[in-house]
ZAVO-644088 format. One record per residue (C-alpha): residue in one letter; x, y, z. Coordinates in Angstrom, 3 decimals. Layout:
BEGIN
<site><code>A</code><u>X</u><v>Y</v><w>Z</w></site>
...
REM end
This chain:
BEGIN
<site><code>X</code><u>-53.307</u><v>22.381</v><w>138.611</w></site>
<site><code>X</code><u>-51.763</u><v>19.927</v><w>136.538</w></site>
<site><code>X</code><u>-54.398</u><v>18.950</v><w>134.205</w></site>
<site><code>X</code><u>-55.822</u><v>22.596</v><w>134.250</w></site>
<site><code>X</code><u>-51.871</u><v>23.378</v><w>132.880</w></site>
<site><code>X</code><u>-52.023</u><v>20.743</v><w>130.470</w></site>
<site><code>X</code><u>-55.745</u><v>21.317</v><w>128.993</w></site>
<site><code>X</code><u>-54.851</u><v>24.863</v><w>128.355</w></site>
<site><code>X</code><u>-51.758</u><v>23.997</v><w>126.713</w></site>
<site><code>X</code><u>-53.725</u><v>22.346</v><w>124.169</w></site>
<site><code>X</code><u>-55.840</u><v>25.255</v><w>123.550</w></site>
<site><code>X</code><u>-54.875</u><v>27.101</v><w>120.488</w></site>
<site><code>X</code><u>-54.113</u><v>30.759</v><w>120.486</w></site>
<site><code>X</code><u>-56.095</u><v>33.482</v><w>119.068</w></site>
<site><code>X</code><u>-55.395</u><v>34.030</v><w>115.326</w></site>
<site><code>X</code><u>-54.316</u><v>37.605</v><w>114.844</w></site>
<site><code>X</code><u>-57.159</u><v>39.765</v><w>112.795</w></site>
<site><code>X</code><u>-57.206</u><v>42.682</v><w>111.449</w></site>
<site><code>X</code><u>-60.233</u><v>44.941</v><w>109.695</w></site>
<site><code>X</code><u>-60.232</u><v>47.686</v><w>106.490</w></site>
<site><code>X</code><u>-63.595</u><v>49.881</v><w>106.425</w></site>
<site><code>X</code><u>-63.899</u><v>50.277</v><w>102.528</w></site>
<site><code>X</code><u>-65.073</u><v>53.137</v><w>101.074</w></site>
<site><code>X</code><u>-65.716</u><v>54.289</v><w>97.096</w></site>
<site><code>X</code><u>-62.648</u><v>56.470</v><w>95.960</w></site>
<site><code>X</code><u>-62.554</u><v>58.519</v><w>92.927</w></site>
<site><code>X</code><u>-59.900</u><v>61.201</v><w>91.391</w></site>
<site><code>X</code><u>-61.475</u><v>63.668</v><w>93.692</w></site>
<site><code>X</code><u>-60.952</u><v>61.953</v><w>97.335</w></site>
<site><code>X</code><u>-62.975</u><v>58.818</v><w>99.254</w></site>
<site><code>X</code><u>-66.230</u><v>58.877</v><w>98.988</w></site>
<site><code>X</code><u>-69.477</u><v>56.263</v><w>100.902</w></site>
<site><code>X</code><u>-68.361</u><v>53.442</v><w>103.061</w></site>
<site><code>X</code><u>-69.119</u><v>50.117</v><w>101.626</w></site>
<site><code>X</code><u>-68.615</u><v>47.947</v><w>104.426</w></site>
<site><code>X</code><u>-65.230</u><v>45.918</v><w>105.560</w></site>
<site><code>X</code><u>-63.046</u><v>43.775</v><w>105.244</w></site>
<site><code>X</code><u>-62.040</u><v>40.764</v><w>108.346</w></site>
<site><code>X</code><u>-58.732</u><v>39.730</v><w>107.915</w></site>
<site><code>X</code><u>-57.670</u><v>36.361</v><w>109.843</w></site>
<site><code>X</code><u>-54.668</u><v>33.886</v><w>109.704</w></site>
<site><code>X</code><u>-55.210</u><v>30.663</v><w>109.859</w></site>
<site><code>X</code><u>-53.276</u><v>27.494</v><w>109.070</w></site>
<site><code>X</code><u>-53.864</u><v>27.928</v><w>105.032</w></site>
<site><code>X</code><u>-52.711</u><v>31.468</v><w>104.739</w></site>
<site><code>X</code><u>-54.799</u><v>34.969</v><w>105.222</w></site>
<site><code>X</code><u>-58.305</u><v>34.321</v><w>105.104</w></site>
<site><code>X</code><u>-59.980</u><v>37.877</v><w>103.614</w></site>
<site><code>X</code><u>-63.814</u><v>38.159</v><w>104.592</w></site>
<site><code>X</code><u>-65.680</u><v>40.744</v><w>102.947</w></site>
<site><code>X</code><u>-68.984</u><v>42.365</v><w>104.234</w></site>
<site><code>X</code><u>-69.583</u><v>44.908</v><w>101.184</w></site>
<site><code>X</code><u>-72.241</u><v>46.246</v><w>99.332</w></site>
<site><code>X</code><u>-73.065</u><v>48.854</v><w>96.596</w></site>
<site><code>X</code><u>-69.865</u><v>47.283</v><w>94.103</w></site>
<site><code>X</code><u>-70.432</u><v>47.298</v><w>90.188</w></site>
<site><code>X</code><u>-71.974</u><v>43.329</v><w>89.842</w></site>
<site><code>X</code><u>-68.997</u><v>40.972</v><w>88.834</w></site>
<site><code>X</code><u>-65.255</u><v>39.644</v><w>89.254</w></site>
<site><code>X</code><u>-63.265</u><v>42.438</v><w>90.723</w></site>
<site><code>X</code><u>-59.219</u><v>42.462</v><w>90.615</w></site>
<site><code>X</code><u>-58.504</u><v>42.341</v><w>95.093</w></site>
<site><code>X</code><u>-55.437</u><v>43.625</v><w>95.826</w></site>
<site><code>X</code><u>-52.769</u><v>44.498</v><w>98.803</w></site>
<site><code>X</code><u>-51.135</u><v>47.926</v><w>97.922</w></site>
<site><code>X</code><u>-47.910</u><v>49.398</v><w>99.377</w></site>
<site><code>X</code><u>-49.395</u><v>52.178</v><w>101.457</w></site>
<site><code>X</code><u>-51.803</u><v>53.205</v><w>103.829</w></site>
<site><code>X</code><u>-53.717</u><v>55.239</v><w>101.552</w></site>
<site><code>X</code><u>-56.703</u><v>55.705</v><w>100.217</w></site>
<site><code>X</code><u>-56.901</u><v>59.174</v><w>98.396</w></site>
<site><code>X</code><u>-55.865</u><v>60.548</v><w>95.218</w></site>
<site><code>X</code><u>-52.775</u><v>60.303</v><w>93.354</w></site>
<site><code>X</code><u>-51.206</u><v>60.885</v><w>90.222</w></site>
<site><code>X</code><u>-51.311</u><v>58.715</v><w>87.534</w></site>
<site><code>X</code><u>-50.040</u><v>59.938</v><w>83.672</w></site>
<site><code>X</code><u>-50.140</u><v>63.619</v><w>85.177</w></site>
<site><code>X</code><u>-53.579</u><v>63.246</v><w>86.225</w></site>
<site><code>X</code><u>-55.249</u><v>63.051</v><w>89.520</w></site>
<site><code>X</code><u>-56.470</u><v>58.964</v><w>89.343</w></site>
<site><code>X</code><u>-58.195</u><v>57.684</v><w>92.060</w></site>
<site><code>X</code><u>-56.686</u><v>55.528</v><w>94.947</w></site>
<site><code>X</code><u>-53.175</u><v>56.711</v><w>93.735</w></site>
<site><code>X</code><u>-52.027</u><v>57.447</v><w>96.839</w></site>
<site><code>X</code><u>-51.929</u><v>53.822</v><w>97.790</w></site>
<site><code>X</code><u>-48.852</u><v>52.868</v><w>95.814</w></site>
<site><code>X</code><u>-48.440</u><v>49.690</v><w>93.671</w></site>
<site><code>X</code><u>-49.034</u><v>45.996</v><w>94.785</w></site>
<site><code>X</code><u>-47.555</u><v>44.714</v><w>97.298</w></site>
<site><code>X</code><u>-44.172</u><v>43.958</v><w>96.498</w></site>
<site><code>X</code><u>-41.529</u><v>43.298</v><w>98.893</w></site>
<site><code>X</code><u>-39.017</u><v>41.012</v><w>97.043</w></site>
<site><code>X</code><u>-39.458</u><v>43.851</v><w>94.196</w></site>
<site><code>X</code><u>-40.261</u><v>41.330</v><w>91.247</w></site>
<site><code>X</code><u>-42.474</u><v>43.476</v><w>89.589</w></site>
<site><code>X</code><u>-44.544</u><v>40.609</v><w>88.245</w></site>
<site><code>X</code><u>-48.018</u><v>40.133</v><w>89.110</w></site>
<site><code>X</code><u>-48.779</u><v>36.437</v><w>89.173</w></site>
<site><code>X</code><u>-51.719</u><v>36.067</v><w>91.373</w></site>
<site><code>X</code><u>-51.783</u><v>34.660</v><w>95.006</w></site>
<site><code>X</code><u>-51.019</u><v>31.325</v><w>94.380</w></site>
<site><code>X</code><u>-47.057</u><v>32.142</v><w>93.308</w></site>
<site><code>X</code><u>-43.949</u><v>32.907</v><w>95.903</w></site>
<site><code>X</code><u>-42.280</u><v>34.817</v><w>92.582</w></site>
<site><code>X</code><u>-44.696</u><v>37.483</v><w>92.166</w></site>
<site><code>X</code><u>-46.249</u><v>40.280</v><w>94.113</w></site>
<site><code>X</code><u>-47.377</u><v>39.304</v><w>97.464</w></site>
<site><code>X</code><u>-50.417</u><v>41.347</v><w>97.192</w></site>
<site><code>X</code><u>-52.036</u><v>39.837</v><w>94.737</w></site>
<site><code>X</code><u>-55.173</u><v>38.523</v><w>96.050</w></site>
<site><code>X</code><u>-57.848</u><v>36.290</v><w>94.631</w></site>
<site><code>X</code><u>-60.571</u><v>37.683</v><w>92.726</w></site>
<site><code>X</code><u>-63.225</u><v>39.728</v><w>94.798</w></site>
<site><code>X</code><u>-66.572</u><v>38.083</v><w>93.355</w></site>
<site><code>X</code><u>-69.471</u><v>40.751</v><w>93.708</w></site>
<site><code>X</code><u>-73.293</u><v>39.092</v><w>93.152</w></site>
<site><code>X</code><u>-76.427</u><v>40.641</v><w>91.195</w></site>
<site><code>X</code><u>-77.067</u><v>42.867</v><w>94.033</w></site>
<site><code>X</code><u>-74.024</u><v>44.192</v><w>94.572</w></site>
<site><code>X</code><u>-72.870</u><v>42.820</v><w>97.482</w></site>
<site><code>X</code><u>-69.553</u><v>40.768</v><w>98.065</w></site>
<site><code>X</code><u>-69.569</u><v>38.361</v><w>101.304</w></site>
<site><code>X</code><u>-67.391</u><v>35.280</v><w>99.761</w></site>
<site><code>X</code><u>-64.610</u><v>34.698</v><w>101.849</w></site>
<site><code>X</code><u>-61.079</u><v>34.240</v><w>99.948</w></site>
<site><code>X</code><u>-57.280</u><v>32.426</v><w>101.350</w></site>
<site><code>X</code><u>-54.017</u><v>34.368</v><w>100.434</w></site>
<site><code>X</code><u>-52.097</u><v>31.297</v><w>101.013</w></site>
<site><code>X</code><u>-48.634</u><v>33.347</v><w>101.113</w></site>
<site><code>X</code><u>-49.571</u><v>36.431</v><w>103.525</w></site>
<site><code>X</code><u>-50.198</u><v>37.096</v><w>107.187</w></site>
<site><code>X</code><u>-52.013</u><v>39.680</v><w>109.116</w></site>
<site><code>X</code><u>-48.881</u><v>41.051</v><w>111.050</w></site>
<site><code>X</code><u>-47.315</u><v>42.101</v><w>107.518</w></site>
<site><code>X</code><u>-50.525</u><v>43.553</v><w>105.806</w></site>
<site><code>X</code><u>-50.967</u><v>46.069</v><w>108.369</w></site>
<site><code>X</code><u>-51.062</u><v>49.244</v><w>107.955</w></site>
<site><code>X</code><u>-50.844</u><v>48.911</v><w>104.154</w></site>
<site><code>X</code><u>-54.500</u><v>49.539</v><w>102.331</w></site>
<site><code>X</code><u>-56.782</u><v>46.995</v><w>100.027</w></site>
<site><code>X</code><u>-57.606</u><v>47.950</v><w>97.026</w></site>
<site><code>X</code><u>-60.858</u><v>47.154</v><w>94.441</w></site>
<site><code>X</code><u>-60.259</u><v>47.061</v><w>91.047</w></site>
<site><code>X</code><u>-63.309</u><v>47.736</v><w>88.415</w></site>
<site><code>X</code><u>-62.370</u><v>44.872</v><w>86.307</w></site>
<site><code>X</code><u>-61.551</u><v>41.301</v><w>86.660</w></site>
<site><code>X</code><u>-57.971</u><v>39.731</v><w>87.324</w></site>
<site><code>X</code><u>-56.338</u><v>37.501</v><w>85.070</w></site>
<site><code>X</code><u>-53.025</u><v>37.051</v><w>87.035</w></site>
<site><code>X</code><u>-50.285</u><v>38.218</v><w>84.548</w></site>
<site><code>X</code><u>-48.999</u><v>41.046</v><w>83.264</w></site>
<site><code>X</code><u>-50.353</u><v>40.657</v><w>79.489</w></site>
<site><code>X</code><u>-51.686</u><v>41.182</v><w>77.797</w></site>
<site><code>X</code><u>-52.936</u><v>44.163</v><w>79.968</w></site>
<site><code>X</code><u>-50.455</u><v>44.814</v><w>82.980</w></site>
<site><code>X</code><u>-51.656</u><v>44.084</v><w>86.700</w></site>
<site><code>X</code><u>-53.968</u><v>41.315</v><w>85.803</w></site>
<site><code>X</code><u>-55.905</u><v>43.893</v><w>83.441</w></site>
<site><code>X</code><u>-58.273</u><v>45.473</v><w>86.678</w></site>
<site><code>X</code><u>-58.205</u><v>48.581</v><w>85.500</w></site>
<site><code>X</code><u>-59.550</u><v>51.663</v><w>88.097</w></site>
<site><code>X</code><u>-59.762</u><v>51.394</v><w>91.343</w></site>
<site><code>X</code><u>-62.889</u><v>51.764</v><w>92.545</w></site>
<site><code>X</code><u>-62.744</u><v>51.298</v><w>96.710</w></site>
<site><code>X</code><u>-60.348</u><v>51.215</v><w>98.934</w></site>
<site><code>X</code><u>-59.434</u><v>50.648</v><w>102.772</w></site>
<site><code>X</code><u>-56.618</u><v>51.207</v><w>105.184</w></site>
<site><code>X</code><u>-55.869</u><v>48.037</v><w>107.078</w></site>
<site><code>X</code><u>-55.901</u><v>48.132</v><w>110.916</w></site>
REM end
């Protein structure tokens, strides 16, 4: 009983995971499912594993937004998609987007989402500063453009539209 106690003891415990189903979103509501998105901690931070298909080709801007939304919202007094998400996640409230390497920025800010020829993204990416436990419930978002992790000289990293989006469970 000993030994059984102390081999166990050894054994790590399960990392906590968590999974988004991503869908297209437009200013009209969510559209297709593209796939989803694993999310795992580990020793080095979040790690974010994407199983999508049918993205634009390309560097996308990945982010963690406020909410657990994926629909419509307004944006300049018109319906924009994914709106109903909120901004990046920002707990501290520095309203700075740095990228997901800095402590003095928005926590949500995720490494670029990197989508091959054929449309399909399955690279997995570390959030070194996150953890499942405070990511859920909130949504990931897909930005059409890439990321350049500051605010100029296009705010947000310069993503422009959002172009999928999944609630985090």
């Amino acid at each position: 009983l000993f030994v059984a106690s102390f081999l166990l003891a050894g054994t790590p415990a399960a990392a906590a995971t968590a999974t988004a189903t991503i869908n297209s979103i437009s200013a009209t509501g969510v559209g297709a499912t593209l796939g989803t998105v694993i999310f795992t901690d580990s020793t080095t931070g979040l790690v974010i594993t994407p199983e999508l298909s049918g993205l634009p080709p390309g560097e996308h801007g990945f982010h963690i937004h406020e909410k657990g939304e994926c629909g419509p919202g307004m944006n300049q007094a018109k319906p924009a998609a994914g709106f109903a998400a909120g901004g990046h996640y920002d707990p501290a409230h520095t309203k700075k987007h740095l990228g997901p390497l800095s402590t003095a920025g928005h926590r949500g800010d995720l490494p670029l989402l990197v989508v091959d020829n054929r449309g399909d993204a399955t690279e997995a990416v570390t959030a070194p500063h996150l953890t499942v436990a405070e990511i859920r419930g909130r949504s990931i978002m897909v930005h059409t453009g890439g990321d350049n992790y500051s605010d100029t000289p296009a705010p947000l990293g310069g993503g422009g539209a959002r172009i999928a989006c999944g609630v985090i469970k």
